[in-house]
C-alpha positions as protocol buffer text, in pm:
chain_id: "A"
residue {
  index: 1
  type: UNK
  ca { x: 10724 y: 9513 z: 7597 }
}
residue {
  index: 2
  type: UNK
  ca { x: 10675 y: 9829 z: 7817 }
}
residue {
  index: 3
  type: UNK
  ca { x: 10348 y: 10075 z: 7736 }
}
residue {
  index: 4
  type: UNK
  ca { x: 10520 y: 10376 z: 7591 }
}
residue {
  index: 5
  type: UNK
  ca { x: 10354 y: 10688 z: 7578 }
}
residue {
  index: 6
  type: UNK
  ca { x: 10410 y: 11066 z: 7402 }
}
residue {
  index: 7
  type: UNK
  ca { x: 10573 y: 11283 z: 7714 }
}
residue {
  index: 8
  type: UNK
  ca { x: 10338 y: 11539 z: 7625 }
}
residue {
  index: 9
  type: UNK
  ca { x: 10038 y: 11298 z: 7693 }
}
residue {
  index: 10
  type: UNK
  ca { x: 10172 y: 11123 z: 7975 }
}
residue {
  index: 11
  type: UNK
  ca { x: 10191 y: 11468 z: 8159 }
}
residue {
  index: 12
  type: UNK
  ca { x: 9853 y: 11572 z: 8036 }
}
residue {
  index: 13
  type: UNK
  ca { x: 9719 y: 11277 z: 8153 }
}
residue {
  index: 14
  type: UNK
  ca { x: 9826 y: 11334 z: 8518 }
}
residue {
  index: 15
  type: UNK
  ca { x: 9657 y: 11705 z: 8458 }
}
residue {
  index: 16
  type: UNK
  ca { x: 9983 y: 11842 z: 8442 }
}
residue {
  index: 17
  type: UNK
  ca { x: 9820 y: 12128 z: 8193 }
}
residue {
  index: 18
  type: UNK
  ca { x: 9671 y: 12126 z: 7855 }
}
residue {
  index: 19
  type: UNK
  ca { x: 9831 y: 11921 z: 7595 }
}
residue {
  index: 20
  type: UNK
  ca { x: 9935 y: 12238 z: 7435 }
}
residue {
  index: 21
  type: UNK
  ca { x: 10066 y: 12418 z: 7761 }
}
residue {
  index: 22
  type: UNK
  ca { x: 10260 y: 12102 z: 7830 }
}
residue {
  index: 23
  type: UNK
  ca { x: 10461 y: 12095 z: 7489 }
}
residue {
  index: 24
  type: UNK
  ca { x: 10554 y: 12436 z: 7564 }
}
residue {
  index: 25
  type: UNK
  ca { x: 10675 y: 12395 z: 7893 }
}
residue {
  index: 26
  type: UNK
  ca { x: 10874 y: 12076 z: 7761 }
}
residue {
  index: 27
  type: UNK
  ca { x: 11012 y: 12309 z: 7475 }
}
residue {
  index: 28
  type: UNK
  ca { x: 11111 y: 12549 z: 7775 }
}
residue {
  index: 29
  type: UNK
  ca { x: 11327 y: 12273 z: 7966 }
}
residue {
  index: 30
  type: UNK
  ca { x: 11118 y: 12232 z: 8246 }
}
residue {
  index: 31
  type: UNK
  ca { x: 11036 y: 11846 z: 8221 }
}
residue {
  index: 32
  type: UNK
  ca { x: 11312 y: 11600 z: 8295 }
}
residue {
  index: 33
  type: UNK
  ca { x: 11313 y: 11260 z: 8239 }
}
residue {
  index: 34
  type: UNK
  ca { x: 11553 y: 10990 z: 8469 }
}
residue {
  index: 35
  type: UNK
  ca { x: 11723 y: 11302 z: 8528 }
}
residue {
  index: 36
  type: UNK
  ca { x: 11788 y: 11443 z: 8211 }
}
residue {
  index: 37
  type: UNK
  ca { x: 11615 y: 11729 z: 8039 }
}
residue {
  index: 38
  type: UNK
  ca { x: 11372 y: 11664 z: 7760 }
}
residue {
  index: 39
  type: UNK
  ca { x: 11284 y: 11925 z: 7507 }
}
residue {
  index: 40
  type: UNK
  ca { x: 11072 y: 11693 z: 7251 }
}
residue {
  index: 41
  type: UNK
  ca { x: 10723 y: 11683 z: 7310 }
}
residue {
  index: 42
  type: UNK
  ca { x: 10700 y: 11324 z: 7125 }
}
residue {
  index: 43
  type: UNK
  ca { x: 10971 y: 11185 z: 7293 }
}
residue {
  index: 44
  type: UNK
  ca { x: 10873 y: 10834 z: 7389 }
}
residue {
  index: 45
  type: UNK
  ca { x: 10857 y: 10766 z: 7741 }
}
residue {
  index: 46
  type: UNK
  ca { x: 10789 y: 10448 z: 7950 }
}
residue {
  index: 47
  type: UNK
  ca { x: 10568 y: 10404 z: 8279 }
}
residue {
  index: 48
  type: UNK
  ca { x: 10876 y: 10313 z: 8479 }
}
residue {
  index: 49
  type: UNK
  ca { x: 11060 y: 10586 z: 8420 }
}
residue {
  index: 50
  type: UNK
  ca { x: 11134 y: 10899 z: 8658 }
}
residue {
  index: 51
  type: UNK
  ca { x: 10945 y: 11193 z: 8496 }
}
residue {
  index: 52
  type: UNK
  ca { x: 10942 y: 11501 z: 8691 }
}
residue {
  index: 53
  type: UNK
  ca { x: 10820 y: 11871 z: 8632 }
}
residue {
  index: 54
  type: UNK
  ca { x: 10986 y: 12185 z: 8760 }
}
residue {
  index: 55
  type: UNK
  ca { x: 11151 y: 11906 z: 8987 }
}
residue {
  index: 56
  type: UNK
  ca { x: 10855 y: 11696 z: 9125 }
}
residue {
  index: 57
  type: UNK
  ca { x: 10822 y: 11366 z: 8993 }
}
residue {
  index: 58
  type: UNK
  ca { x: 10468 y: 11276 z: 8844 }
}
residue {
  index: 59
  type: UNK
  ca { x: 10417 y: 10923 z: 8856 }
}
residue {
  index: 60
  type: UNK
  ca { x: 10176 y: 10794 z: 8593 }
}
residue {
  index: 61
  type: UNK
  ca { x: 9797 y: 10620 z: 8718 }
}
residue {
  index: 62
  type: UNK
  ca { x: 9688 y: 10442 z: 8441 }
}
residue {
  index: 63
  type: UNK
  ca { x: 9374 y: 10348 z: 8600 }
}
residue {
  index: 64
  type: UNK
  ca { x: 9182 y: 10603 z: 8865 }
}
residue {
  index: 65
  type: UNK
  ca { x: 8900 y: 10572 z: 9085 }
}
residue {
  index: 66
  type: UNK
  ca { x: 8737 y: 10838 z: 9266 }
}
residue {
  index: 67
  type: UNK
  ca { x: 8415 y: 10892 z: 9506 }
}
residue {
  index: 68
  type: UNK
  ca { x: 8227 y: 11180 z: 9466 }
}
residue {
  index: 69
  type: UNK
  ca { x: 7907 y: 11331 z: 9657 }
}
residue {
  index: 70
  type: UNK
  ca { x: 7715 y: 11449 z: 9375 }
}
residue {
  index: 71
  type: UNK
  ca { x: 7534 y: 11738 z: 9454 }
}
residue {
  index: 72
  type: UNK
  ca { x: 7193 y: 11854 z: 9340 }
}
residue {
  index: 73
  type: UNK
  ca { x: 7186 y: 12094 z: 9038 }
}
residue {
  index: 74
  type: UNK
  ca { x: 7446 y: 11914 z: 8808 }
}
residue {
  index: 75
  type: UNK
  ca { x: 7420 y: 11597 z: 8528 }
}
residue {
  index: 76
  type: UNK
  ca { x: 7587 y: 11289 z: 8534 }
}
residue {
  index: 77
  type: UNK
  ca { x: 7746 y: 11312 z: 8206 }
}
residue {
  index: 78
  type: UNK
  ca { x: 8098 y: 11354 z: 8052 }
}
residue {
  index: 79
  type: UNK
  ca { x: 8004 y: 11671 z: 7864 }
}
residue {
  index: 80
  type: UNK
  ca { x: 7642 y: 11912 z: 7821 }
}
residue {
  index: 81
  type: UNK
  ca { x: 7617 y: 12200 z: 7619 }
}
residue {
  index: 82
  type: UNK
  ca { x: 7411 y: 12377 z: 7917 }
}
residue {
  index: 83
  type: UNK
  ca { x: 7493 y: 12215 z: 8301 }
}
residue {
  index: 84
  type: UNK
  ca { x: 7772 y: 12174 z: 8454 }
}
residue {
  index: 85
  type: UNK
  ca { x: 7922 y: 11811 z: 8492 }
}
residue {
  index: 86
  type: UNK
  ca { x: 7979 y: 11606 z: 8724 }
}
residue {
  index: 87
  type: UNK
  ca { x: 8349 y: 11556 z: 8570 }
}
residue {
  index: 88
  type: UNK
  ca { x: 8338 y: 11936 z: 8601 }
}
residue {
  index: 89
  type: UNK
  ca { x: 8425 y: 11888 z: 8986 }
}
residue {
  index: 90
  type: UNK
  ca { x: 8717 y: 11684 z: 8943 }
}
residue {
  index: 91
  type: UNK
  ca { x: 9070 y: 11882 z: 8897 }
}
residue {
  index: 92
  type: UNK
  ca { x: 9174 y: 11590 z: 8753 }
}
residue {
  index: 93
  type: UNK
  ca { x: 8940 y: 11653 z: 8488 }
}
residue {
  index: 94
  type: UNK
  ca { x: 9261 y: 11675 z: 8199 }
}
residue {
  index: 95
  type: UNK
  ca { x: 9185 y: 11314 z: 8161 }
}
residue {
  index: 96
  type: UNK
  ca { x: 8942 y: 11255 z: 7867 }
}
residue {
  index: 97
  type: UNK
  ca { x: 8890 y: 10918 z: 7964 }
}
residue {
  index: 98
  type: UNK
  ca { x: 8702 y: 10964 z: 8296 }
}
residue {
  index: 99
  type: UNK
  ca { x: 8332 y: 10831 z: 8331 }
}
residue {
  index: 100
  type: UNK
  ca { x: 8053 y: 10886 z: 8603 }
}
residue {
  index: 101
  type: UNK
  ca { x: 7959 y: 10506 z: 8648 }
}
residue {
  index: 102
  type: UNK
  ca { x: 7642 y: 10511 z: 8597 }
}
residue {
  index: 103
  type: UNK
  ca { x: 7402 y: 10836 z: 8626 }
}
residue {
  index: 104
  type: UNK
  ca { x: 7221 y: 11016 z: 8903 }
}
residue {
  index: 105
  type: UNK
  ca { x: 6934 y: 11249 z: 8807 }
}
residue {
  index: 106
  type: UNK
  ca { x: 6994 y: 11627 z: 8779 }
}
residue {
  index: 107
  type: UNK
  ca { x: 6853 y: 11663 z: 9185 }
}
residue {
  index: 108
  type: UNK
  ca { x: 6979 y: 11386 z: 9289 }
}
residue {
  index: 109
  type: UNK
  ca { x: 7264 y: 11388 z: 9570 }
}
residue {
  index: 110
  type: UNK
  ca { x: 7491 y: 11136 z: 9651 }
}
residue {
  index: 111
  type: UNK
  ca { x: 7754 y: 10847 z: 9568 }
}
residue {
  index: 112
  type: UNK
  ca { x: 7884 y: 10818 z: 9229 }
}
residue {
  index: 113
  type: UNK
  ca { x: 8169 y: 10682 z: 9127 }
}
residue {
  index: 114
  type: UNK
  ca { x: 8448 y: 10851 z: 8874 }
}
residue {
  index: 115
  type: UNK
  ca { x: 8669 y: 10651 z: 8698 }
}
residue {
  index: 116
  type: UNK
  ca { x: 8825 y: 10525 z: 8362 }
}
residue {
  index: 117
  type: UNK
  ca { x: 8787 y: 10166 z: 8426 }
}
residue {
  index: 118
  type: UNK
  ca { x: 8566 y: 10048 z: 8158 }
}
residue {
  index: 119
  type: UNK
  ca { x: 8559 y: 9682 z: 8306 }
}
residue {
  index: 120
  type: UNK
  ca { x: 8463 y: 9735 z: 8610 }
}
residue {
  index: 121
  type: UNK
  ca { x: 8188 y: 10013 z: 8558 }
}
residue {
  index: 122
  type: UNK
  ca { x: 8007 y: 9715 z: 8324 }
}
residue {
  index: 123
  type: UNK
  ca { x: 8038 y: 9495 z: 8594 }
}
residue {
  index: 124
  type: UNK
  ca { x: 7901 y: 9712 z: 8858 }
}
residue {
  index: 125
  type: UNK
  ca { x: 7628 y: 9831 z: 8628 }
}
residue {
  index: 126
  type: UNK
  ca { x: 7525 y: 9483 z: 8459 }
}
residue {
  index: 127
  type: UNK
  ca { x: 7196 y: 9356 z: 8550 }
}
residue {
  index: 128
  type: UNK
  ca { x: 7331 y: 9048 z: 8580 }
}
residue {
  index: 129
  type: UNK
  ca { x: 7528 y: 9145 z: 8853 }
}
residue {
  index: 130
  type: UNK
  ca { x: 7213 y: 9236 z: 9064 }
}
residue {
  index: 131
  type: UNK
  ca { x: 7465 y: 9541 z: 9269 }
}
residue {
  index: 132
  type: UNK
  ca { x: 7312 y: 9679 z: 9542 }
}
residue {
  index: 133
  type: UNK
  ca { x: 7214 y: 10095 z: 9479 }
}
residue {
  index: 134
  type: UNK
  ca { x: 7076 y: 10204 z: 9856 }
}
residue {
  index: 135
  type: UNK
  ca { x: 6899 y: 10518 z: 9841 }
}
residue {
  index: 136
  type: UNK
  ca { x: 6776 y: 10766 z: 10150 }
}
residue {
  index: 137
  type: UNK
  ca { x: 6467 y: 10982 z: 10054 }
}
residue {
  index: 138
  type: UNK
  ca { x: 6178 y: 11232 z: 10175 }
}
residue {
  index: 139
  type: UNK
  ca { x: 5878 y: 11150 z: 10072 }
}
residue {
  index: 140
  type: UNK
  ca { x: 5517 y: 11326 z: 10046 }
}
residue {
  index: 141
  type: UNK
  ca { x: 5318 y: 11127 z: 10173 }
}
residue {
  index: 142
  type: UNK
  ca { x: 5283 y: 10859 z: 10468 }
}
residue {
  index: 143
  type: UNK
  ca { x: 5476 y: 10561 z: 10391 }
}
residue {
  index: 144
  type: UNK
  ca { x: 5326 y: 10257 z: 10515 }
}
residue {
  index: 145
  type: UNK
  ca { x: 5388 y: 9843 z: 10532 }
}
residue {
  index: 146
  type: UNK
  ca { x: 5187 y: 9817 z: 10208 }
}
residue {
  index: 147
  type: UNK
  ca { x: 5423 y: 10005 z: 10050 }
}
residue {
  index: 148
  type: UNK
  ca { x: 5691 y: 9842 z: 10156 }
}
residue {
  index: 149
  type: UNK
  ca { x: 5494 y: 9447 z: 10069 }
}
residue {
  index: 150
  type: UNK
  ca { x: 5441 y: 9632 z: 9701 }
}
residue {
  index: 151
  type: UNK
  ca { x: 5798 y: 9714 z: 9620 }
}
residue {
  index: 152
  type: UNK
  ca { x: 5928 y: 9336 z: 9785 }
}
residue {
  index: 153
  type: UNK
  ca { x: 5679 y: 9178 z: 9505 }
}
residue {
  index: 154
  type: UNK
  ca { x: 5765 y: 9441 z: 9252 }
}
residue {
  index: 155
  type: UNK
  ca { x: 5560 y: 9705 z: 9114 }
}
residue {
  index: 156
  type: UNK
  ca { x: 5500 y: 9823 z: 8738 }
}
residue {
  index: 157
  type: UNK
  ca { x: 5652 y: 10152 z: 8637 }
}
residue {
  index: 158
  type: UNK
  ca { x: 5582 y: 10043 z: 8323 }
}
residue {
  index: 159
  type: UNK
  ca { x: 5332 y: 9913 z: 8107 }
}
residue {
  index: 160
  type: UNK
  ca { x: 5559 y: 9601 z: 8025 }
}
residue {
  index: 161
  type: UNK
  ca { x: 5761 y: 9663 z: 8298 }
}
residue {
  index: 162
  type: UNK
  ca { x: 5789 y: 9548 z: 8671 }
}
residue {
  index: 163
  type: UNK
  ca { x: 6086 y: 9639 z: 8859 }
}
residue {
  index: 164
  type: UNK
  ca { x: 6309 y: 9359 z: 9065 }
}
residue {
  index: 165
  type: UNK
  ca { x: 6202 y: 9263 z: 9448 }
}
residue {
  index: 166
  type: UNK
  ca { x: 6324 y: 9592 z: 9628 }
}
residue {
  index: 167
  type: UNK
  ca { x: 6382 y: 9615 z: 10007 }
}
residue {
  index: 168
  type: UNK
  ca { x: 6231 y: 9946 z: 10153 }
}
residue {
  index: 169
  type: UNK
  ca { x: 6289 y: 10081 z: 10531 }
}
residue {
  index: 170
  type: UNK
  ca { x: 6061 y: 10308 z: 10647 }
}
residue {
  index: 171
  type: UNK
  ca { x: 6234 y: 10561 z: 10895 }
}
residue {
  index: 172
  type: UNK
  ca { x: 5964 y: 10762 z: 10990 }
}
residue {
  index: 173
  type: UNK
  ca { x: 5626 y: 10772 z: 10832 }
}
residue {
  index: 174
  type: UNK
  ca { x: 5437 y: 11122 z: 10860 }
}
residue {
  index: 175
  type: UNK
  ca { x: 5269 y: 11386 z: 10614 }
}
residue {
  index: 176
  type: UNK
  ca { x: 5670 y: 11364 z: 10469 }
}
residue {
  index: 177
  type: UNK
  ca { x: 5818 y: 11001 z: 10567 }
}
residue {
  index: 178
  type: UNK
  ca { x: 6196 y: 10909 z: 10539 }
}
residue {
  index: 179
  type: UNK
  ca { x: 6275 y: 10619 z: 10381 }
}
residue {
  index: 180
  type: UNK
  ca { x: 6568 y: 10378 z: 10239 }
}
residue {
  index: 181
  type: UNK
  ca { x: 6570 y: 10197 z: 9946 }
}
residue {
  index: 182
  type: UNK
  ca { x: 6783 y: 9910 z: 9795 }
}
residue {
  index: 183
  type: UNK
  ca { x: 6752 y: 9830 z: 9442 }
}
residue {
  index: 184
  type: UNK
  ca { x: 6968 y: 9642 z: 9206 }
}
residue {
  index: 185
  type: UNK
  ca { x: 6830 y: 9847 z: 8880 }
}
residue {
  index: 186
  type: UNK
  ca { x: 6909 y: 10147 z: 8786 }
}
residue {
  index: 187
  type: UNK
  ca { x: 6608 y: 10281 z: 8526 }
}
residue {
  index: 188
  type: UNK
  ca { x: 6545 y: 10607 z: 8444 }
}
residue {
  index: 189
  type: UNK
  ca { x: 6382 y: 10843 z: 8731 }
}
residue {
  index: 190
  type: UNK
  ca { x: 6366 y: 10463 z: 8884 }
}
residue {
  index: 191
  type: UNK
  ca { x: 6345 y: 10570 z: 9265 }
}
residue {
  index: 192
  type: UNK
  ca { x: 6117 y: 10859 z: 9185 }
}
residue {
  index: 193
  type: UNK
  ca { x: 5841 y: 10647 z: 8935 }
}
residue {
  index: 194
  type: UNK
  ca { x: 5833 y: 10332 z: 9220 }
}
residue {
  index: 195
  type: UNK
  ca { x: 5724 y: 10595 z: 9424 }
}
residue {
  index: 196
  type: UNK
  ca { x: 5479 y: 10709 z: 9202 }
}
residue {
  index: 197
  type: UNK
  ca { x: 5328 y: 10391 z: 9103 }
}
residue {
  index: 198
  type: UNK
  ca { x: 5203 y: 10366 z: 9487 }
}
residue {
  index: 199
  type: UNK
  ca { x: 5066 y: 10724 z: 9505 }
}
residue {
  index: 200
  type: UNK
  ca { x: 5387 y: 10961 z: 9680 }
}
residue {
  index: 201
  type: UNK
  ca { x: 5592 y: 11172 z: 9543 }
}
residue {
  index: 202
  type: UNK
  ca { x: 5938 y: 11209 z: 9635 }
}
residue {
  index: 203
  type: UNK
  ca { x: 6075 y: 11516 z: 9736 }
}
residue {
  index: 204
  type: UNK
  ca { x: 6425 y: 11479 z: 9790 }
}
residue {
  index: 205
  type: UNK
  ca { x: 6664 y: 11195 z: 9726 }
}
residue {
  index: 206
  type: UNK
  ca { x: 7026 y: 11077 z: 9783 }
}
residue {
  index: 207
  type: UNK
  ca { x: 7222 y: 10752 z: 9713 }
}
residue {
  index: 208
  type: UNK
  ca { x: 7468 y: 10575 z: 10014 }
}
residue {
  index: 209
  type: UNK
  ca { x: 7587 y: 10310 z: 9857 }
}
residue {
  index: 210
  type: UNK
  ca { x: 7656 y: 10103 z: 9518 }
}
residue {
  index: 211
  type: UNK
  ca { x: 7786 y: 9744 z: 9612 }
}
residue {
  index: 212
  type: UNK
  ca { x: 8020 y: 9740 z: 9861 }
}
residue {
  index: 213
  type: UNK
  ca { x: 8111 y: 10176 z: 9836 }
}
residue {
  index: 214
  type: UNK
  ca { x: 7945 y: 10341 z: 10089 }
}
residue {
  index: 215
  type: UNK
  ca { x: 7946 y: 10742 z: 10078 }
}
residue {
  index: 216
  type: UNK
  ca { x: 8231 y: 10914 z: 10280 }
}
residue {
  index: 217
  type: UNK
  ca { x: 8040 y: 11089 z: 10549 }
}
residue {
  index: 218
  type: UNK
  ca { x: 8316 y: 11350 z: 10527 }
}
residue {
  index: 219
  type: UNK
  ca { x: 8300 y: 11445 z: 10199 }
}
residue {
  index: 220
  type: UNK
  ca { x: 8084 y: 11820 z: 10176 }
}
residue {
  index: 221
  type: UNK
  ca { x: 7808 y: 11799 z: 9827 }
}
residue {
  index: 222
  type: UNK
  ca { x: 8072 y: 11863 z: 9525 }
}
residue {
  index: 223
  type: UNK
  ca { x: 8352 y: 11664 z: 9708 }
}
residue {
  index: 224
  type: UNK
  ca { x: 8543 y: 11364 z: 9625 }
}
residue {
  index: 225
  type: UNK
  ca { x: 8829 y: 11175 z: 9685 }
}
residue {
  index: 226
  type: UNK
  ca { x: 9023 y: 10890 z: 9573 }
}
residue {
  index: 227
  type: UNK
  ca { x: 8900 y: 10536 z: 9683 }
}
residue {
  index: 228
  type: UNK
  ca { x: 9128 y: 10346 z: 9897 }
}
residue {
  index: 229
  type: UNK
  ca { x: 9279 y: 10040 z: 9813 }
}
residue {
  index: 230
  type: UNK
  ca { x: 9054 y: 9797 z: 10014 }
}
residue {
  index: 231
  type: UNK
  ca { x: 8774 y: 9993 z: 9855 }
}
residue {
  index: 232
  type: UNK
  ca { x: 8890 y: 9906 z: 9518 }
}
residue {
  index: 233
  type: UNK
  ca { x: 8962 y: 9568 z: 9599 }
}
residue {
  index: 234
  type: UNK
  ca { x: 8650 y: 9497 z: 9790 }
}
residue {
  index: 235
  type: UNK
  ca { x: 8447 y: 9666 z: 9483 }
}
residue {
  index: 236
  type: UNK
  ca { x: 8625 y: 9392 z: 9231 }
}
residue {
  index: 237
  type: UNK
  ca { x: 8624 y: 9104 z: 9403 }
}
residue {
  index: 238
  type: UNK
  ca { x: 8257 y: 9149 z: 9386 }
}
residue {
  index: 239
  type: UNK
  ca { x: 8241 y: 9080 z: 9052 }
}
């Protein structure tokens, strides 16, 4: 049997407007439906058929995947009472089922993914999975080969806690050094406390890459865009 939906919600969903701007503008005659014009808000409608406002047809994503660059300054969350969001850059945003997959801290730039697909965010953010997170950073303090032999055996950021073997590039080591990191955790302040537990601090930090998604070069700090399909298809069949 077909998924049926409300026509009020299936609009809303697509960001058409507020669930209560959309009834009205149903009410008014300006939604039509396989090319008749639908004044109930309830009416039933499936995902195959032609729905168009003010005459342009709004086809129905049930699932949606976008990239953002995060930028510094706002929290990976779906709601806070005093930042902004990161689902407070997306237009799309009429959607109350989109997720940031996973969390970036506050300062932290970079990749995060946006969507409502429940199974594949656990899948990407199982430890199980052991998915690639590659991180650049700045970091006070001279990086050296010890640093890097500490973080391939591990170190404790914890008292009862050692993180996984992580592979770290030193770019240029100097009073600040440049770095990149892979990981396949993702604890709290992670990056930041491995850092820490060998004596630097890090100063500034931004994430590439999760699995297979690599950051759009071209998207600007508060950006986004919708993945491609190879990009969705790449980031499942890892799974």
């Amino acid at each position: 049997m077909a998924v049926q939906l409300r026509l009020d919600k299936f609009l809303a969903d697509m960001g058409v407007g507020a669930r209560s701007e959309v009834k009205q503008w149903i009410r008014k005659g300006r939604v039509k439906v396989n090319d008749s014009i639908v004044t109930k808000p309830e009416q039933k409608v499936s995902l195959e058929d032609m729905v168009c406002f003010d005459d342009t047809r709004i086809s129905y994503q049930s699932v949606v995947y976008y990239m953002l660059h995060k930028p510094a300054g706002v929290v990976s969350a779906t709601r806070d009472k005093v930042s902004r969001t990161v689902l407070d850059l997306i237009s799309d945003r009429q959607r109350k089922d989109l997720f940031p997959v996973g969390r970036l801290d506050k300062d932290t730039e970079g990749l995060l993914l946006i969507t409502n697909d429940g199974e594949l965010a656990h899948q990407l953010l199982s430890p199980k999975k052991h998915v690639d997170k590659v991180y650049y950073a700045k970091v006070s303090g001279r990086v050296t080969e010890e640093d890097a032999k500490a973080f391939r055996e591990g170190v404790r950021i914890e008292e009862d806690y050692c993180t996984l073997p992580a592979k770290l590039t030193i770019l240029a080591s100097d009073a600040i050094s440049e770095i990149e990191l892979t990981i396949q955790e993702g604890k709290f302040h992670q990056v930041k406390r491995m850092f820490e537990a060998v004596g630097k601090e890090v100063i500034y930090l931004k994430r590439l890459s999760m699995g297979s998604l690599v950051l759009d070069e071209k998207l600007k700090p508060g950006e986004y865009r919708e993945l491609t399909k190879e990009e969705i298809v790449l980031l499942k069949s890892a799974r």
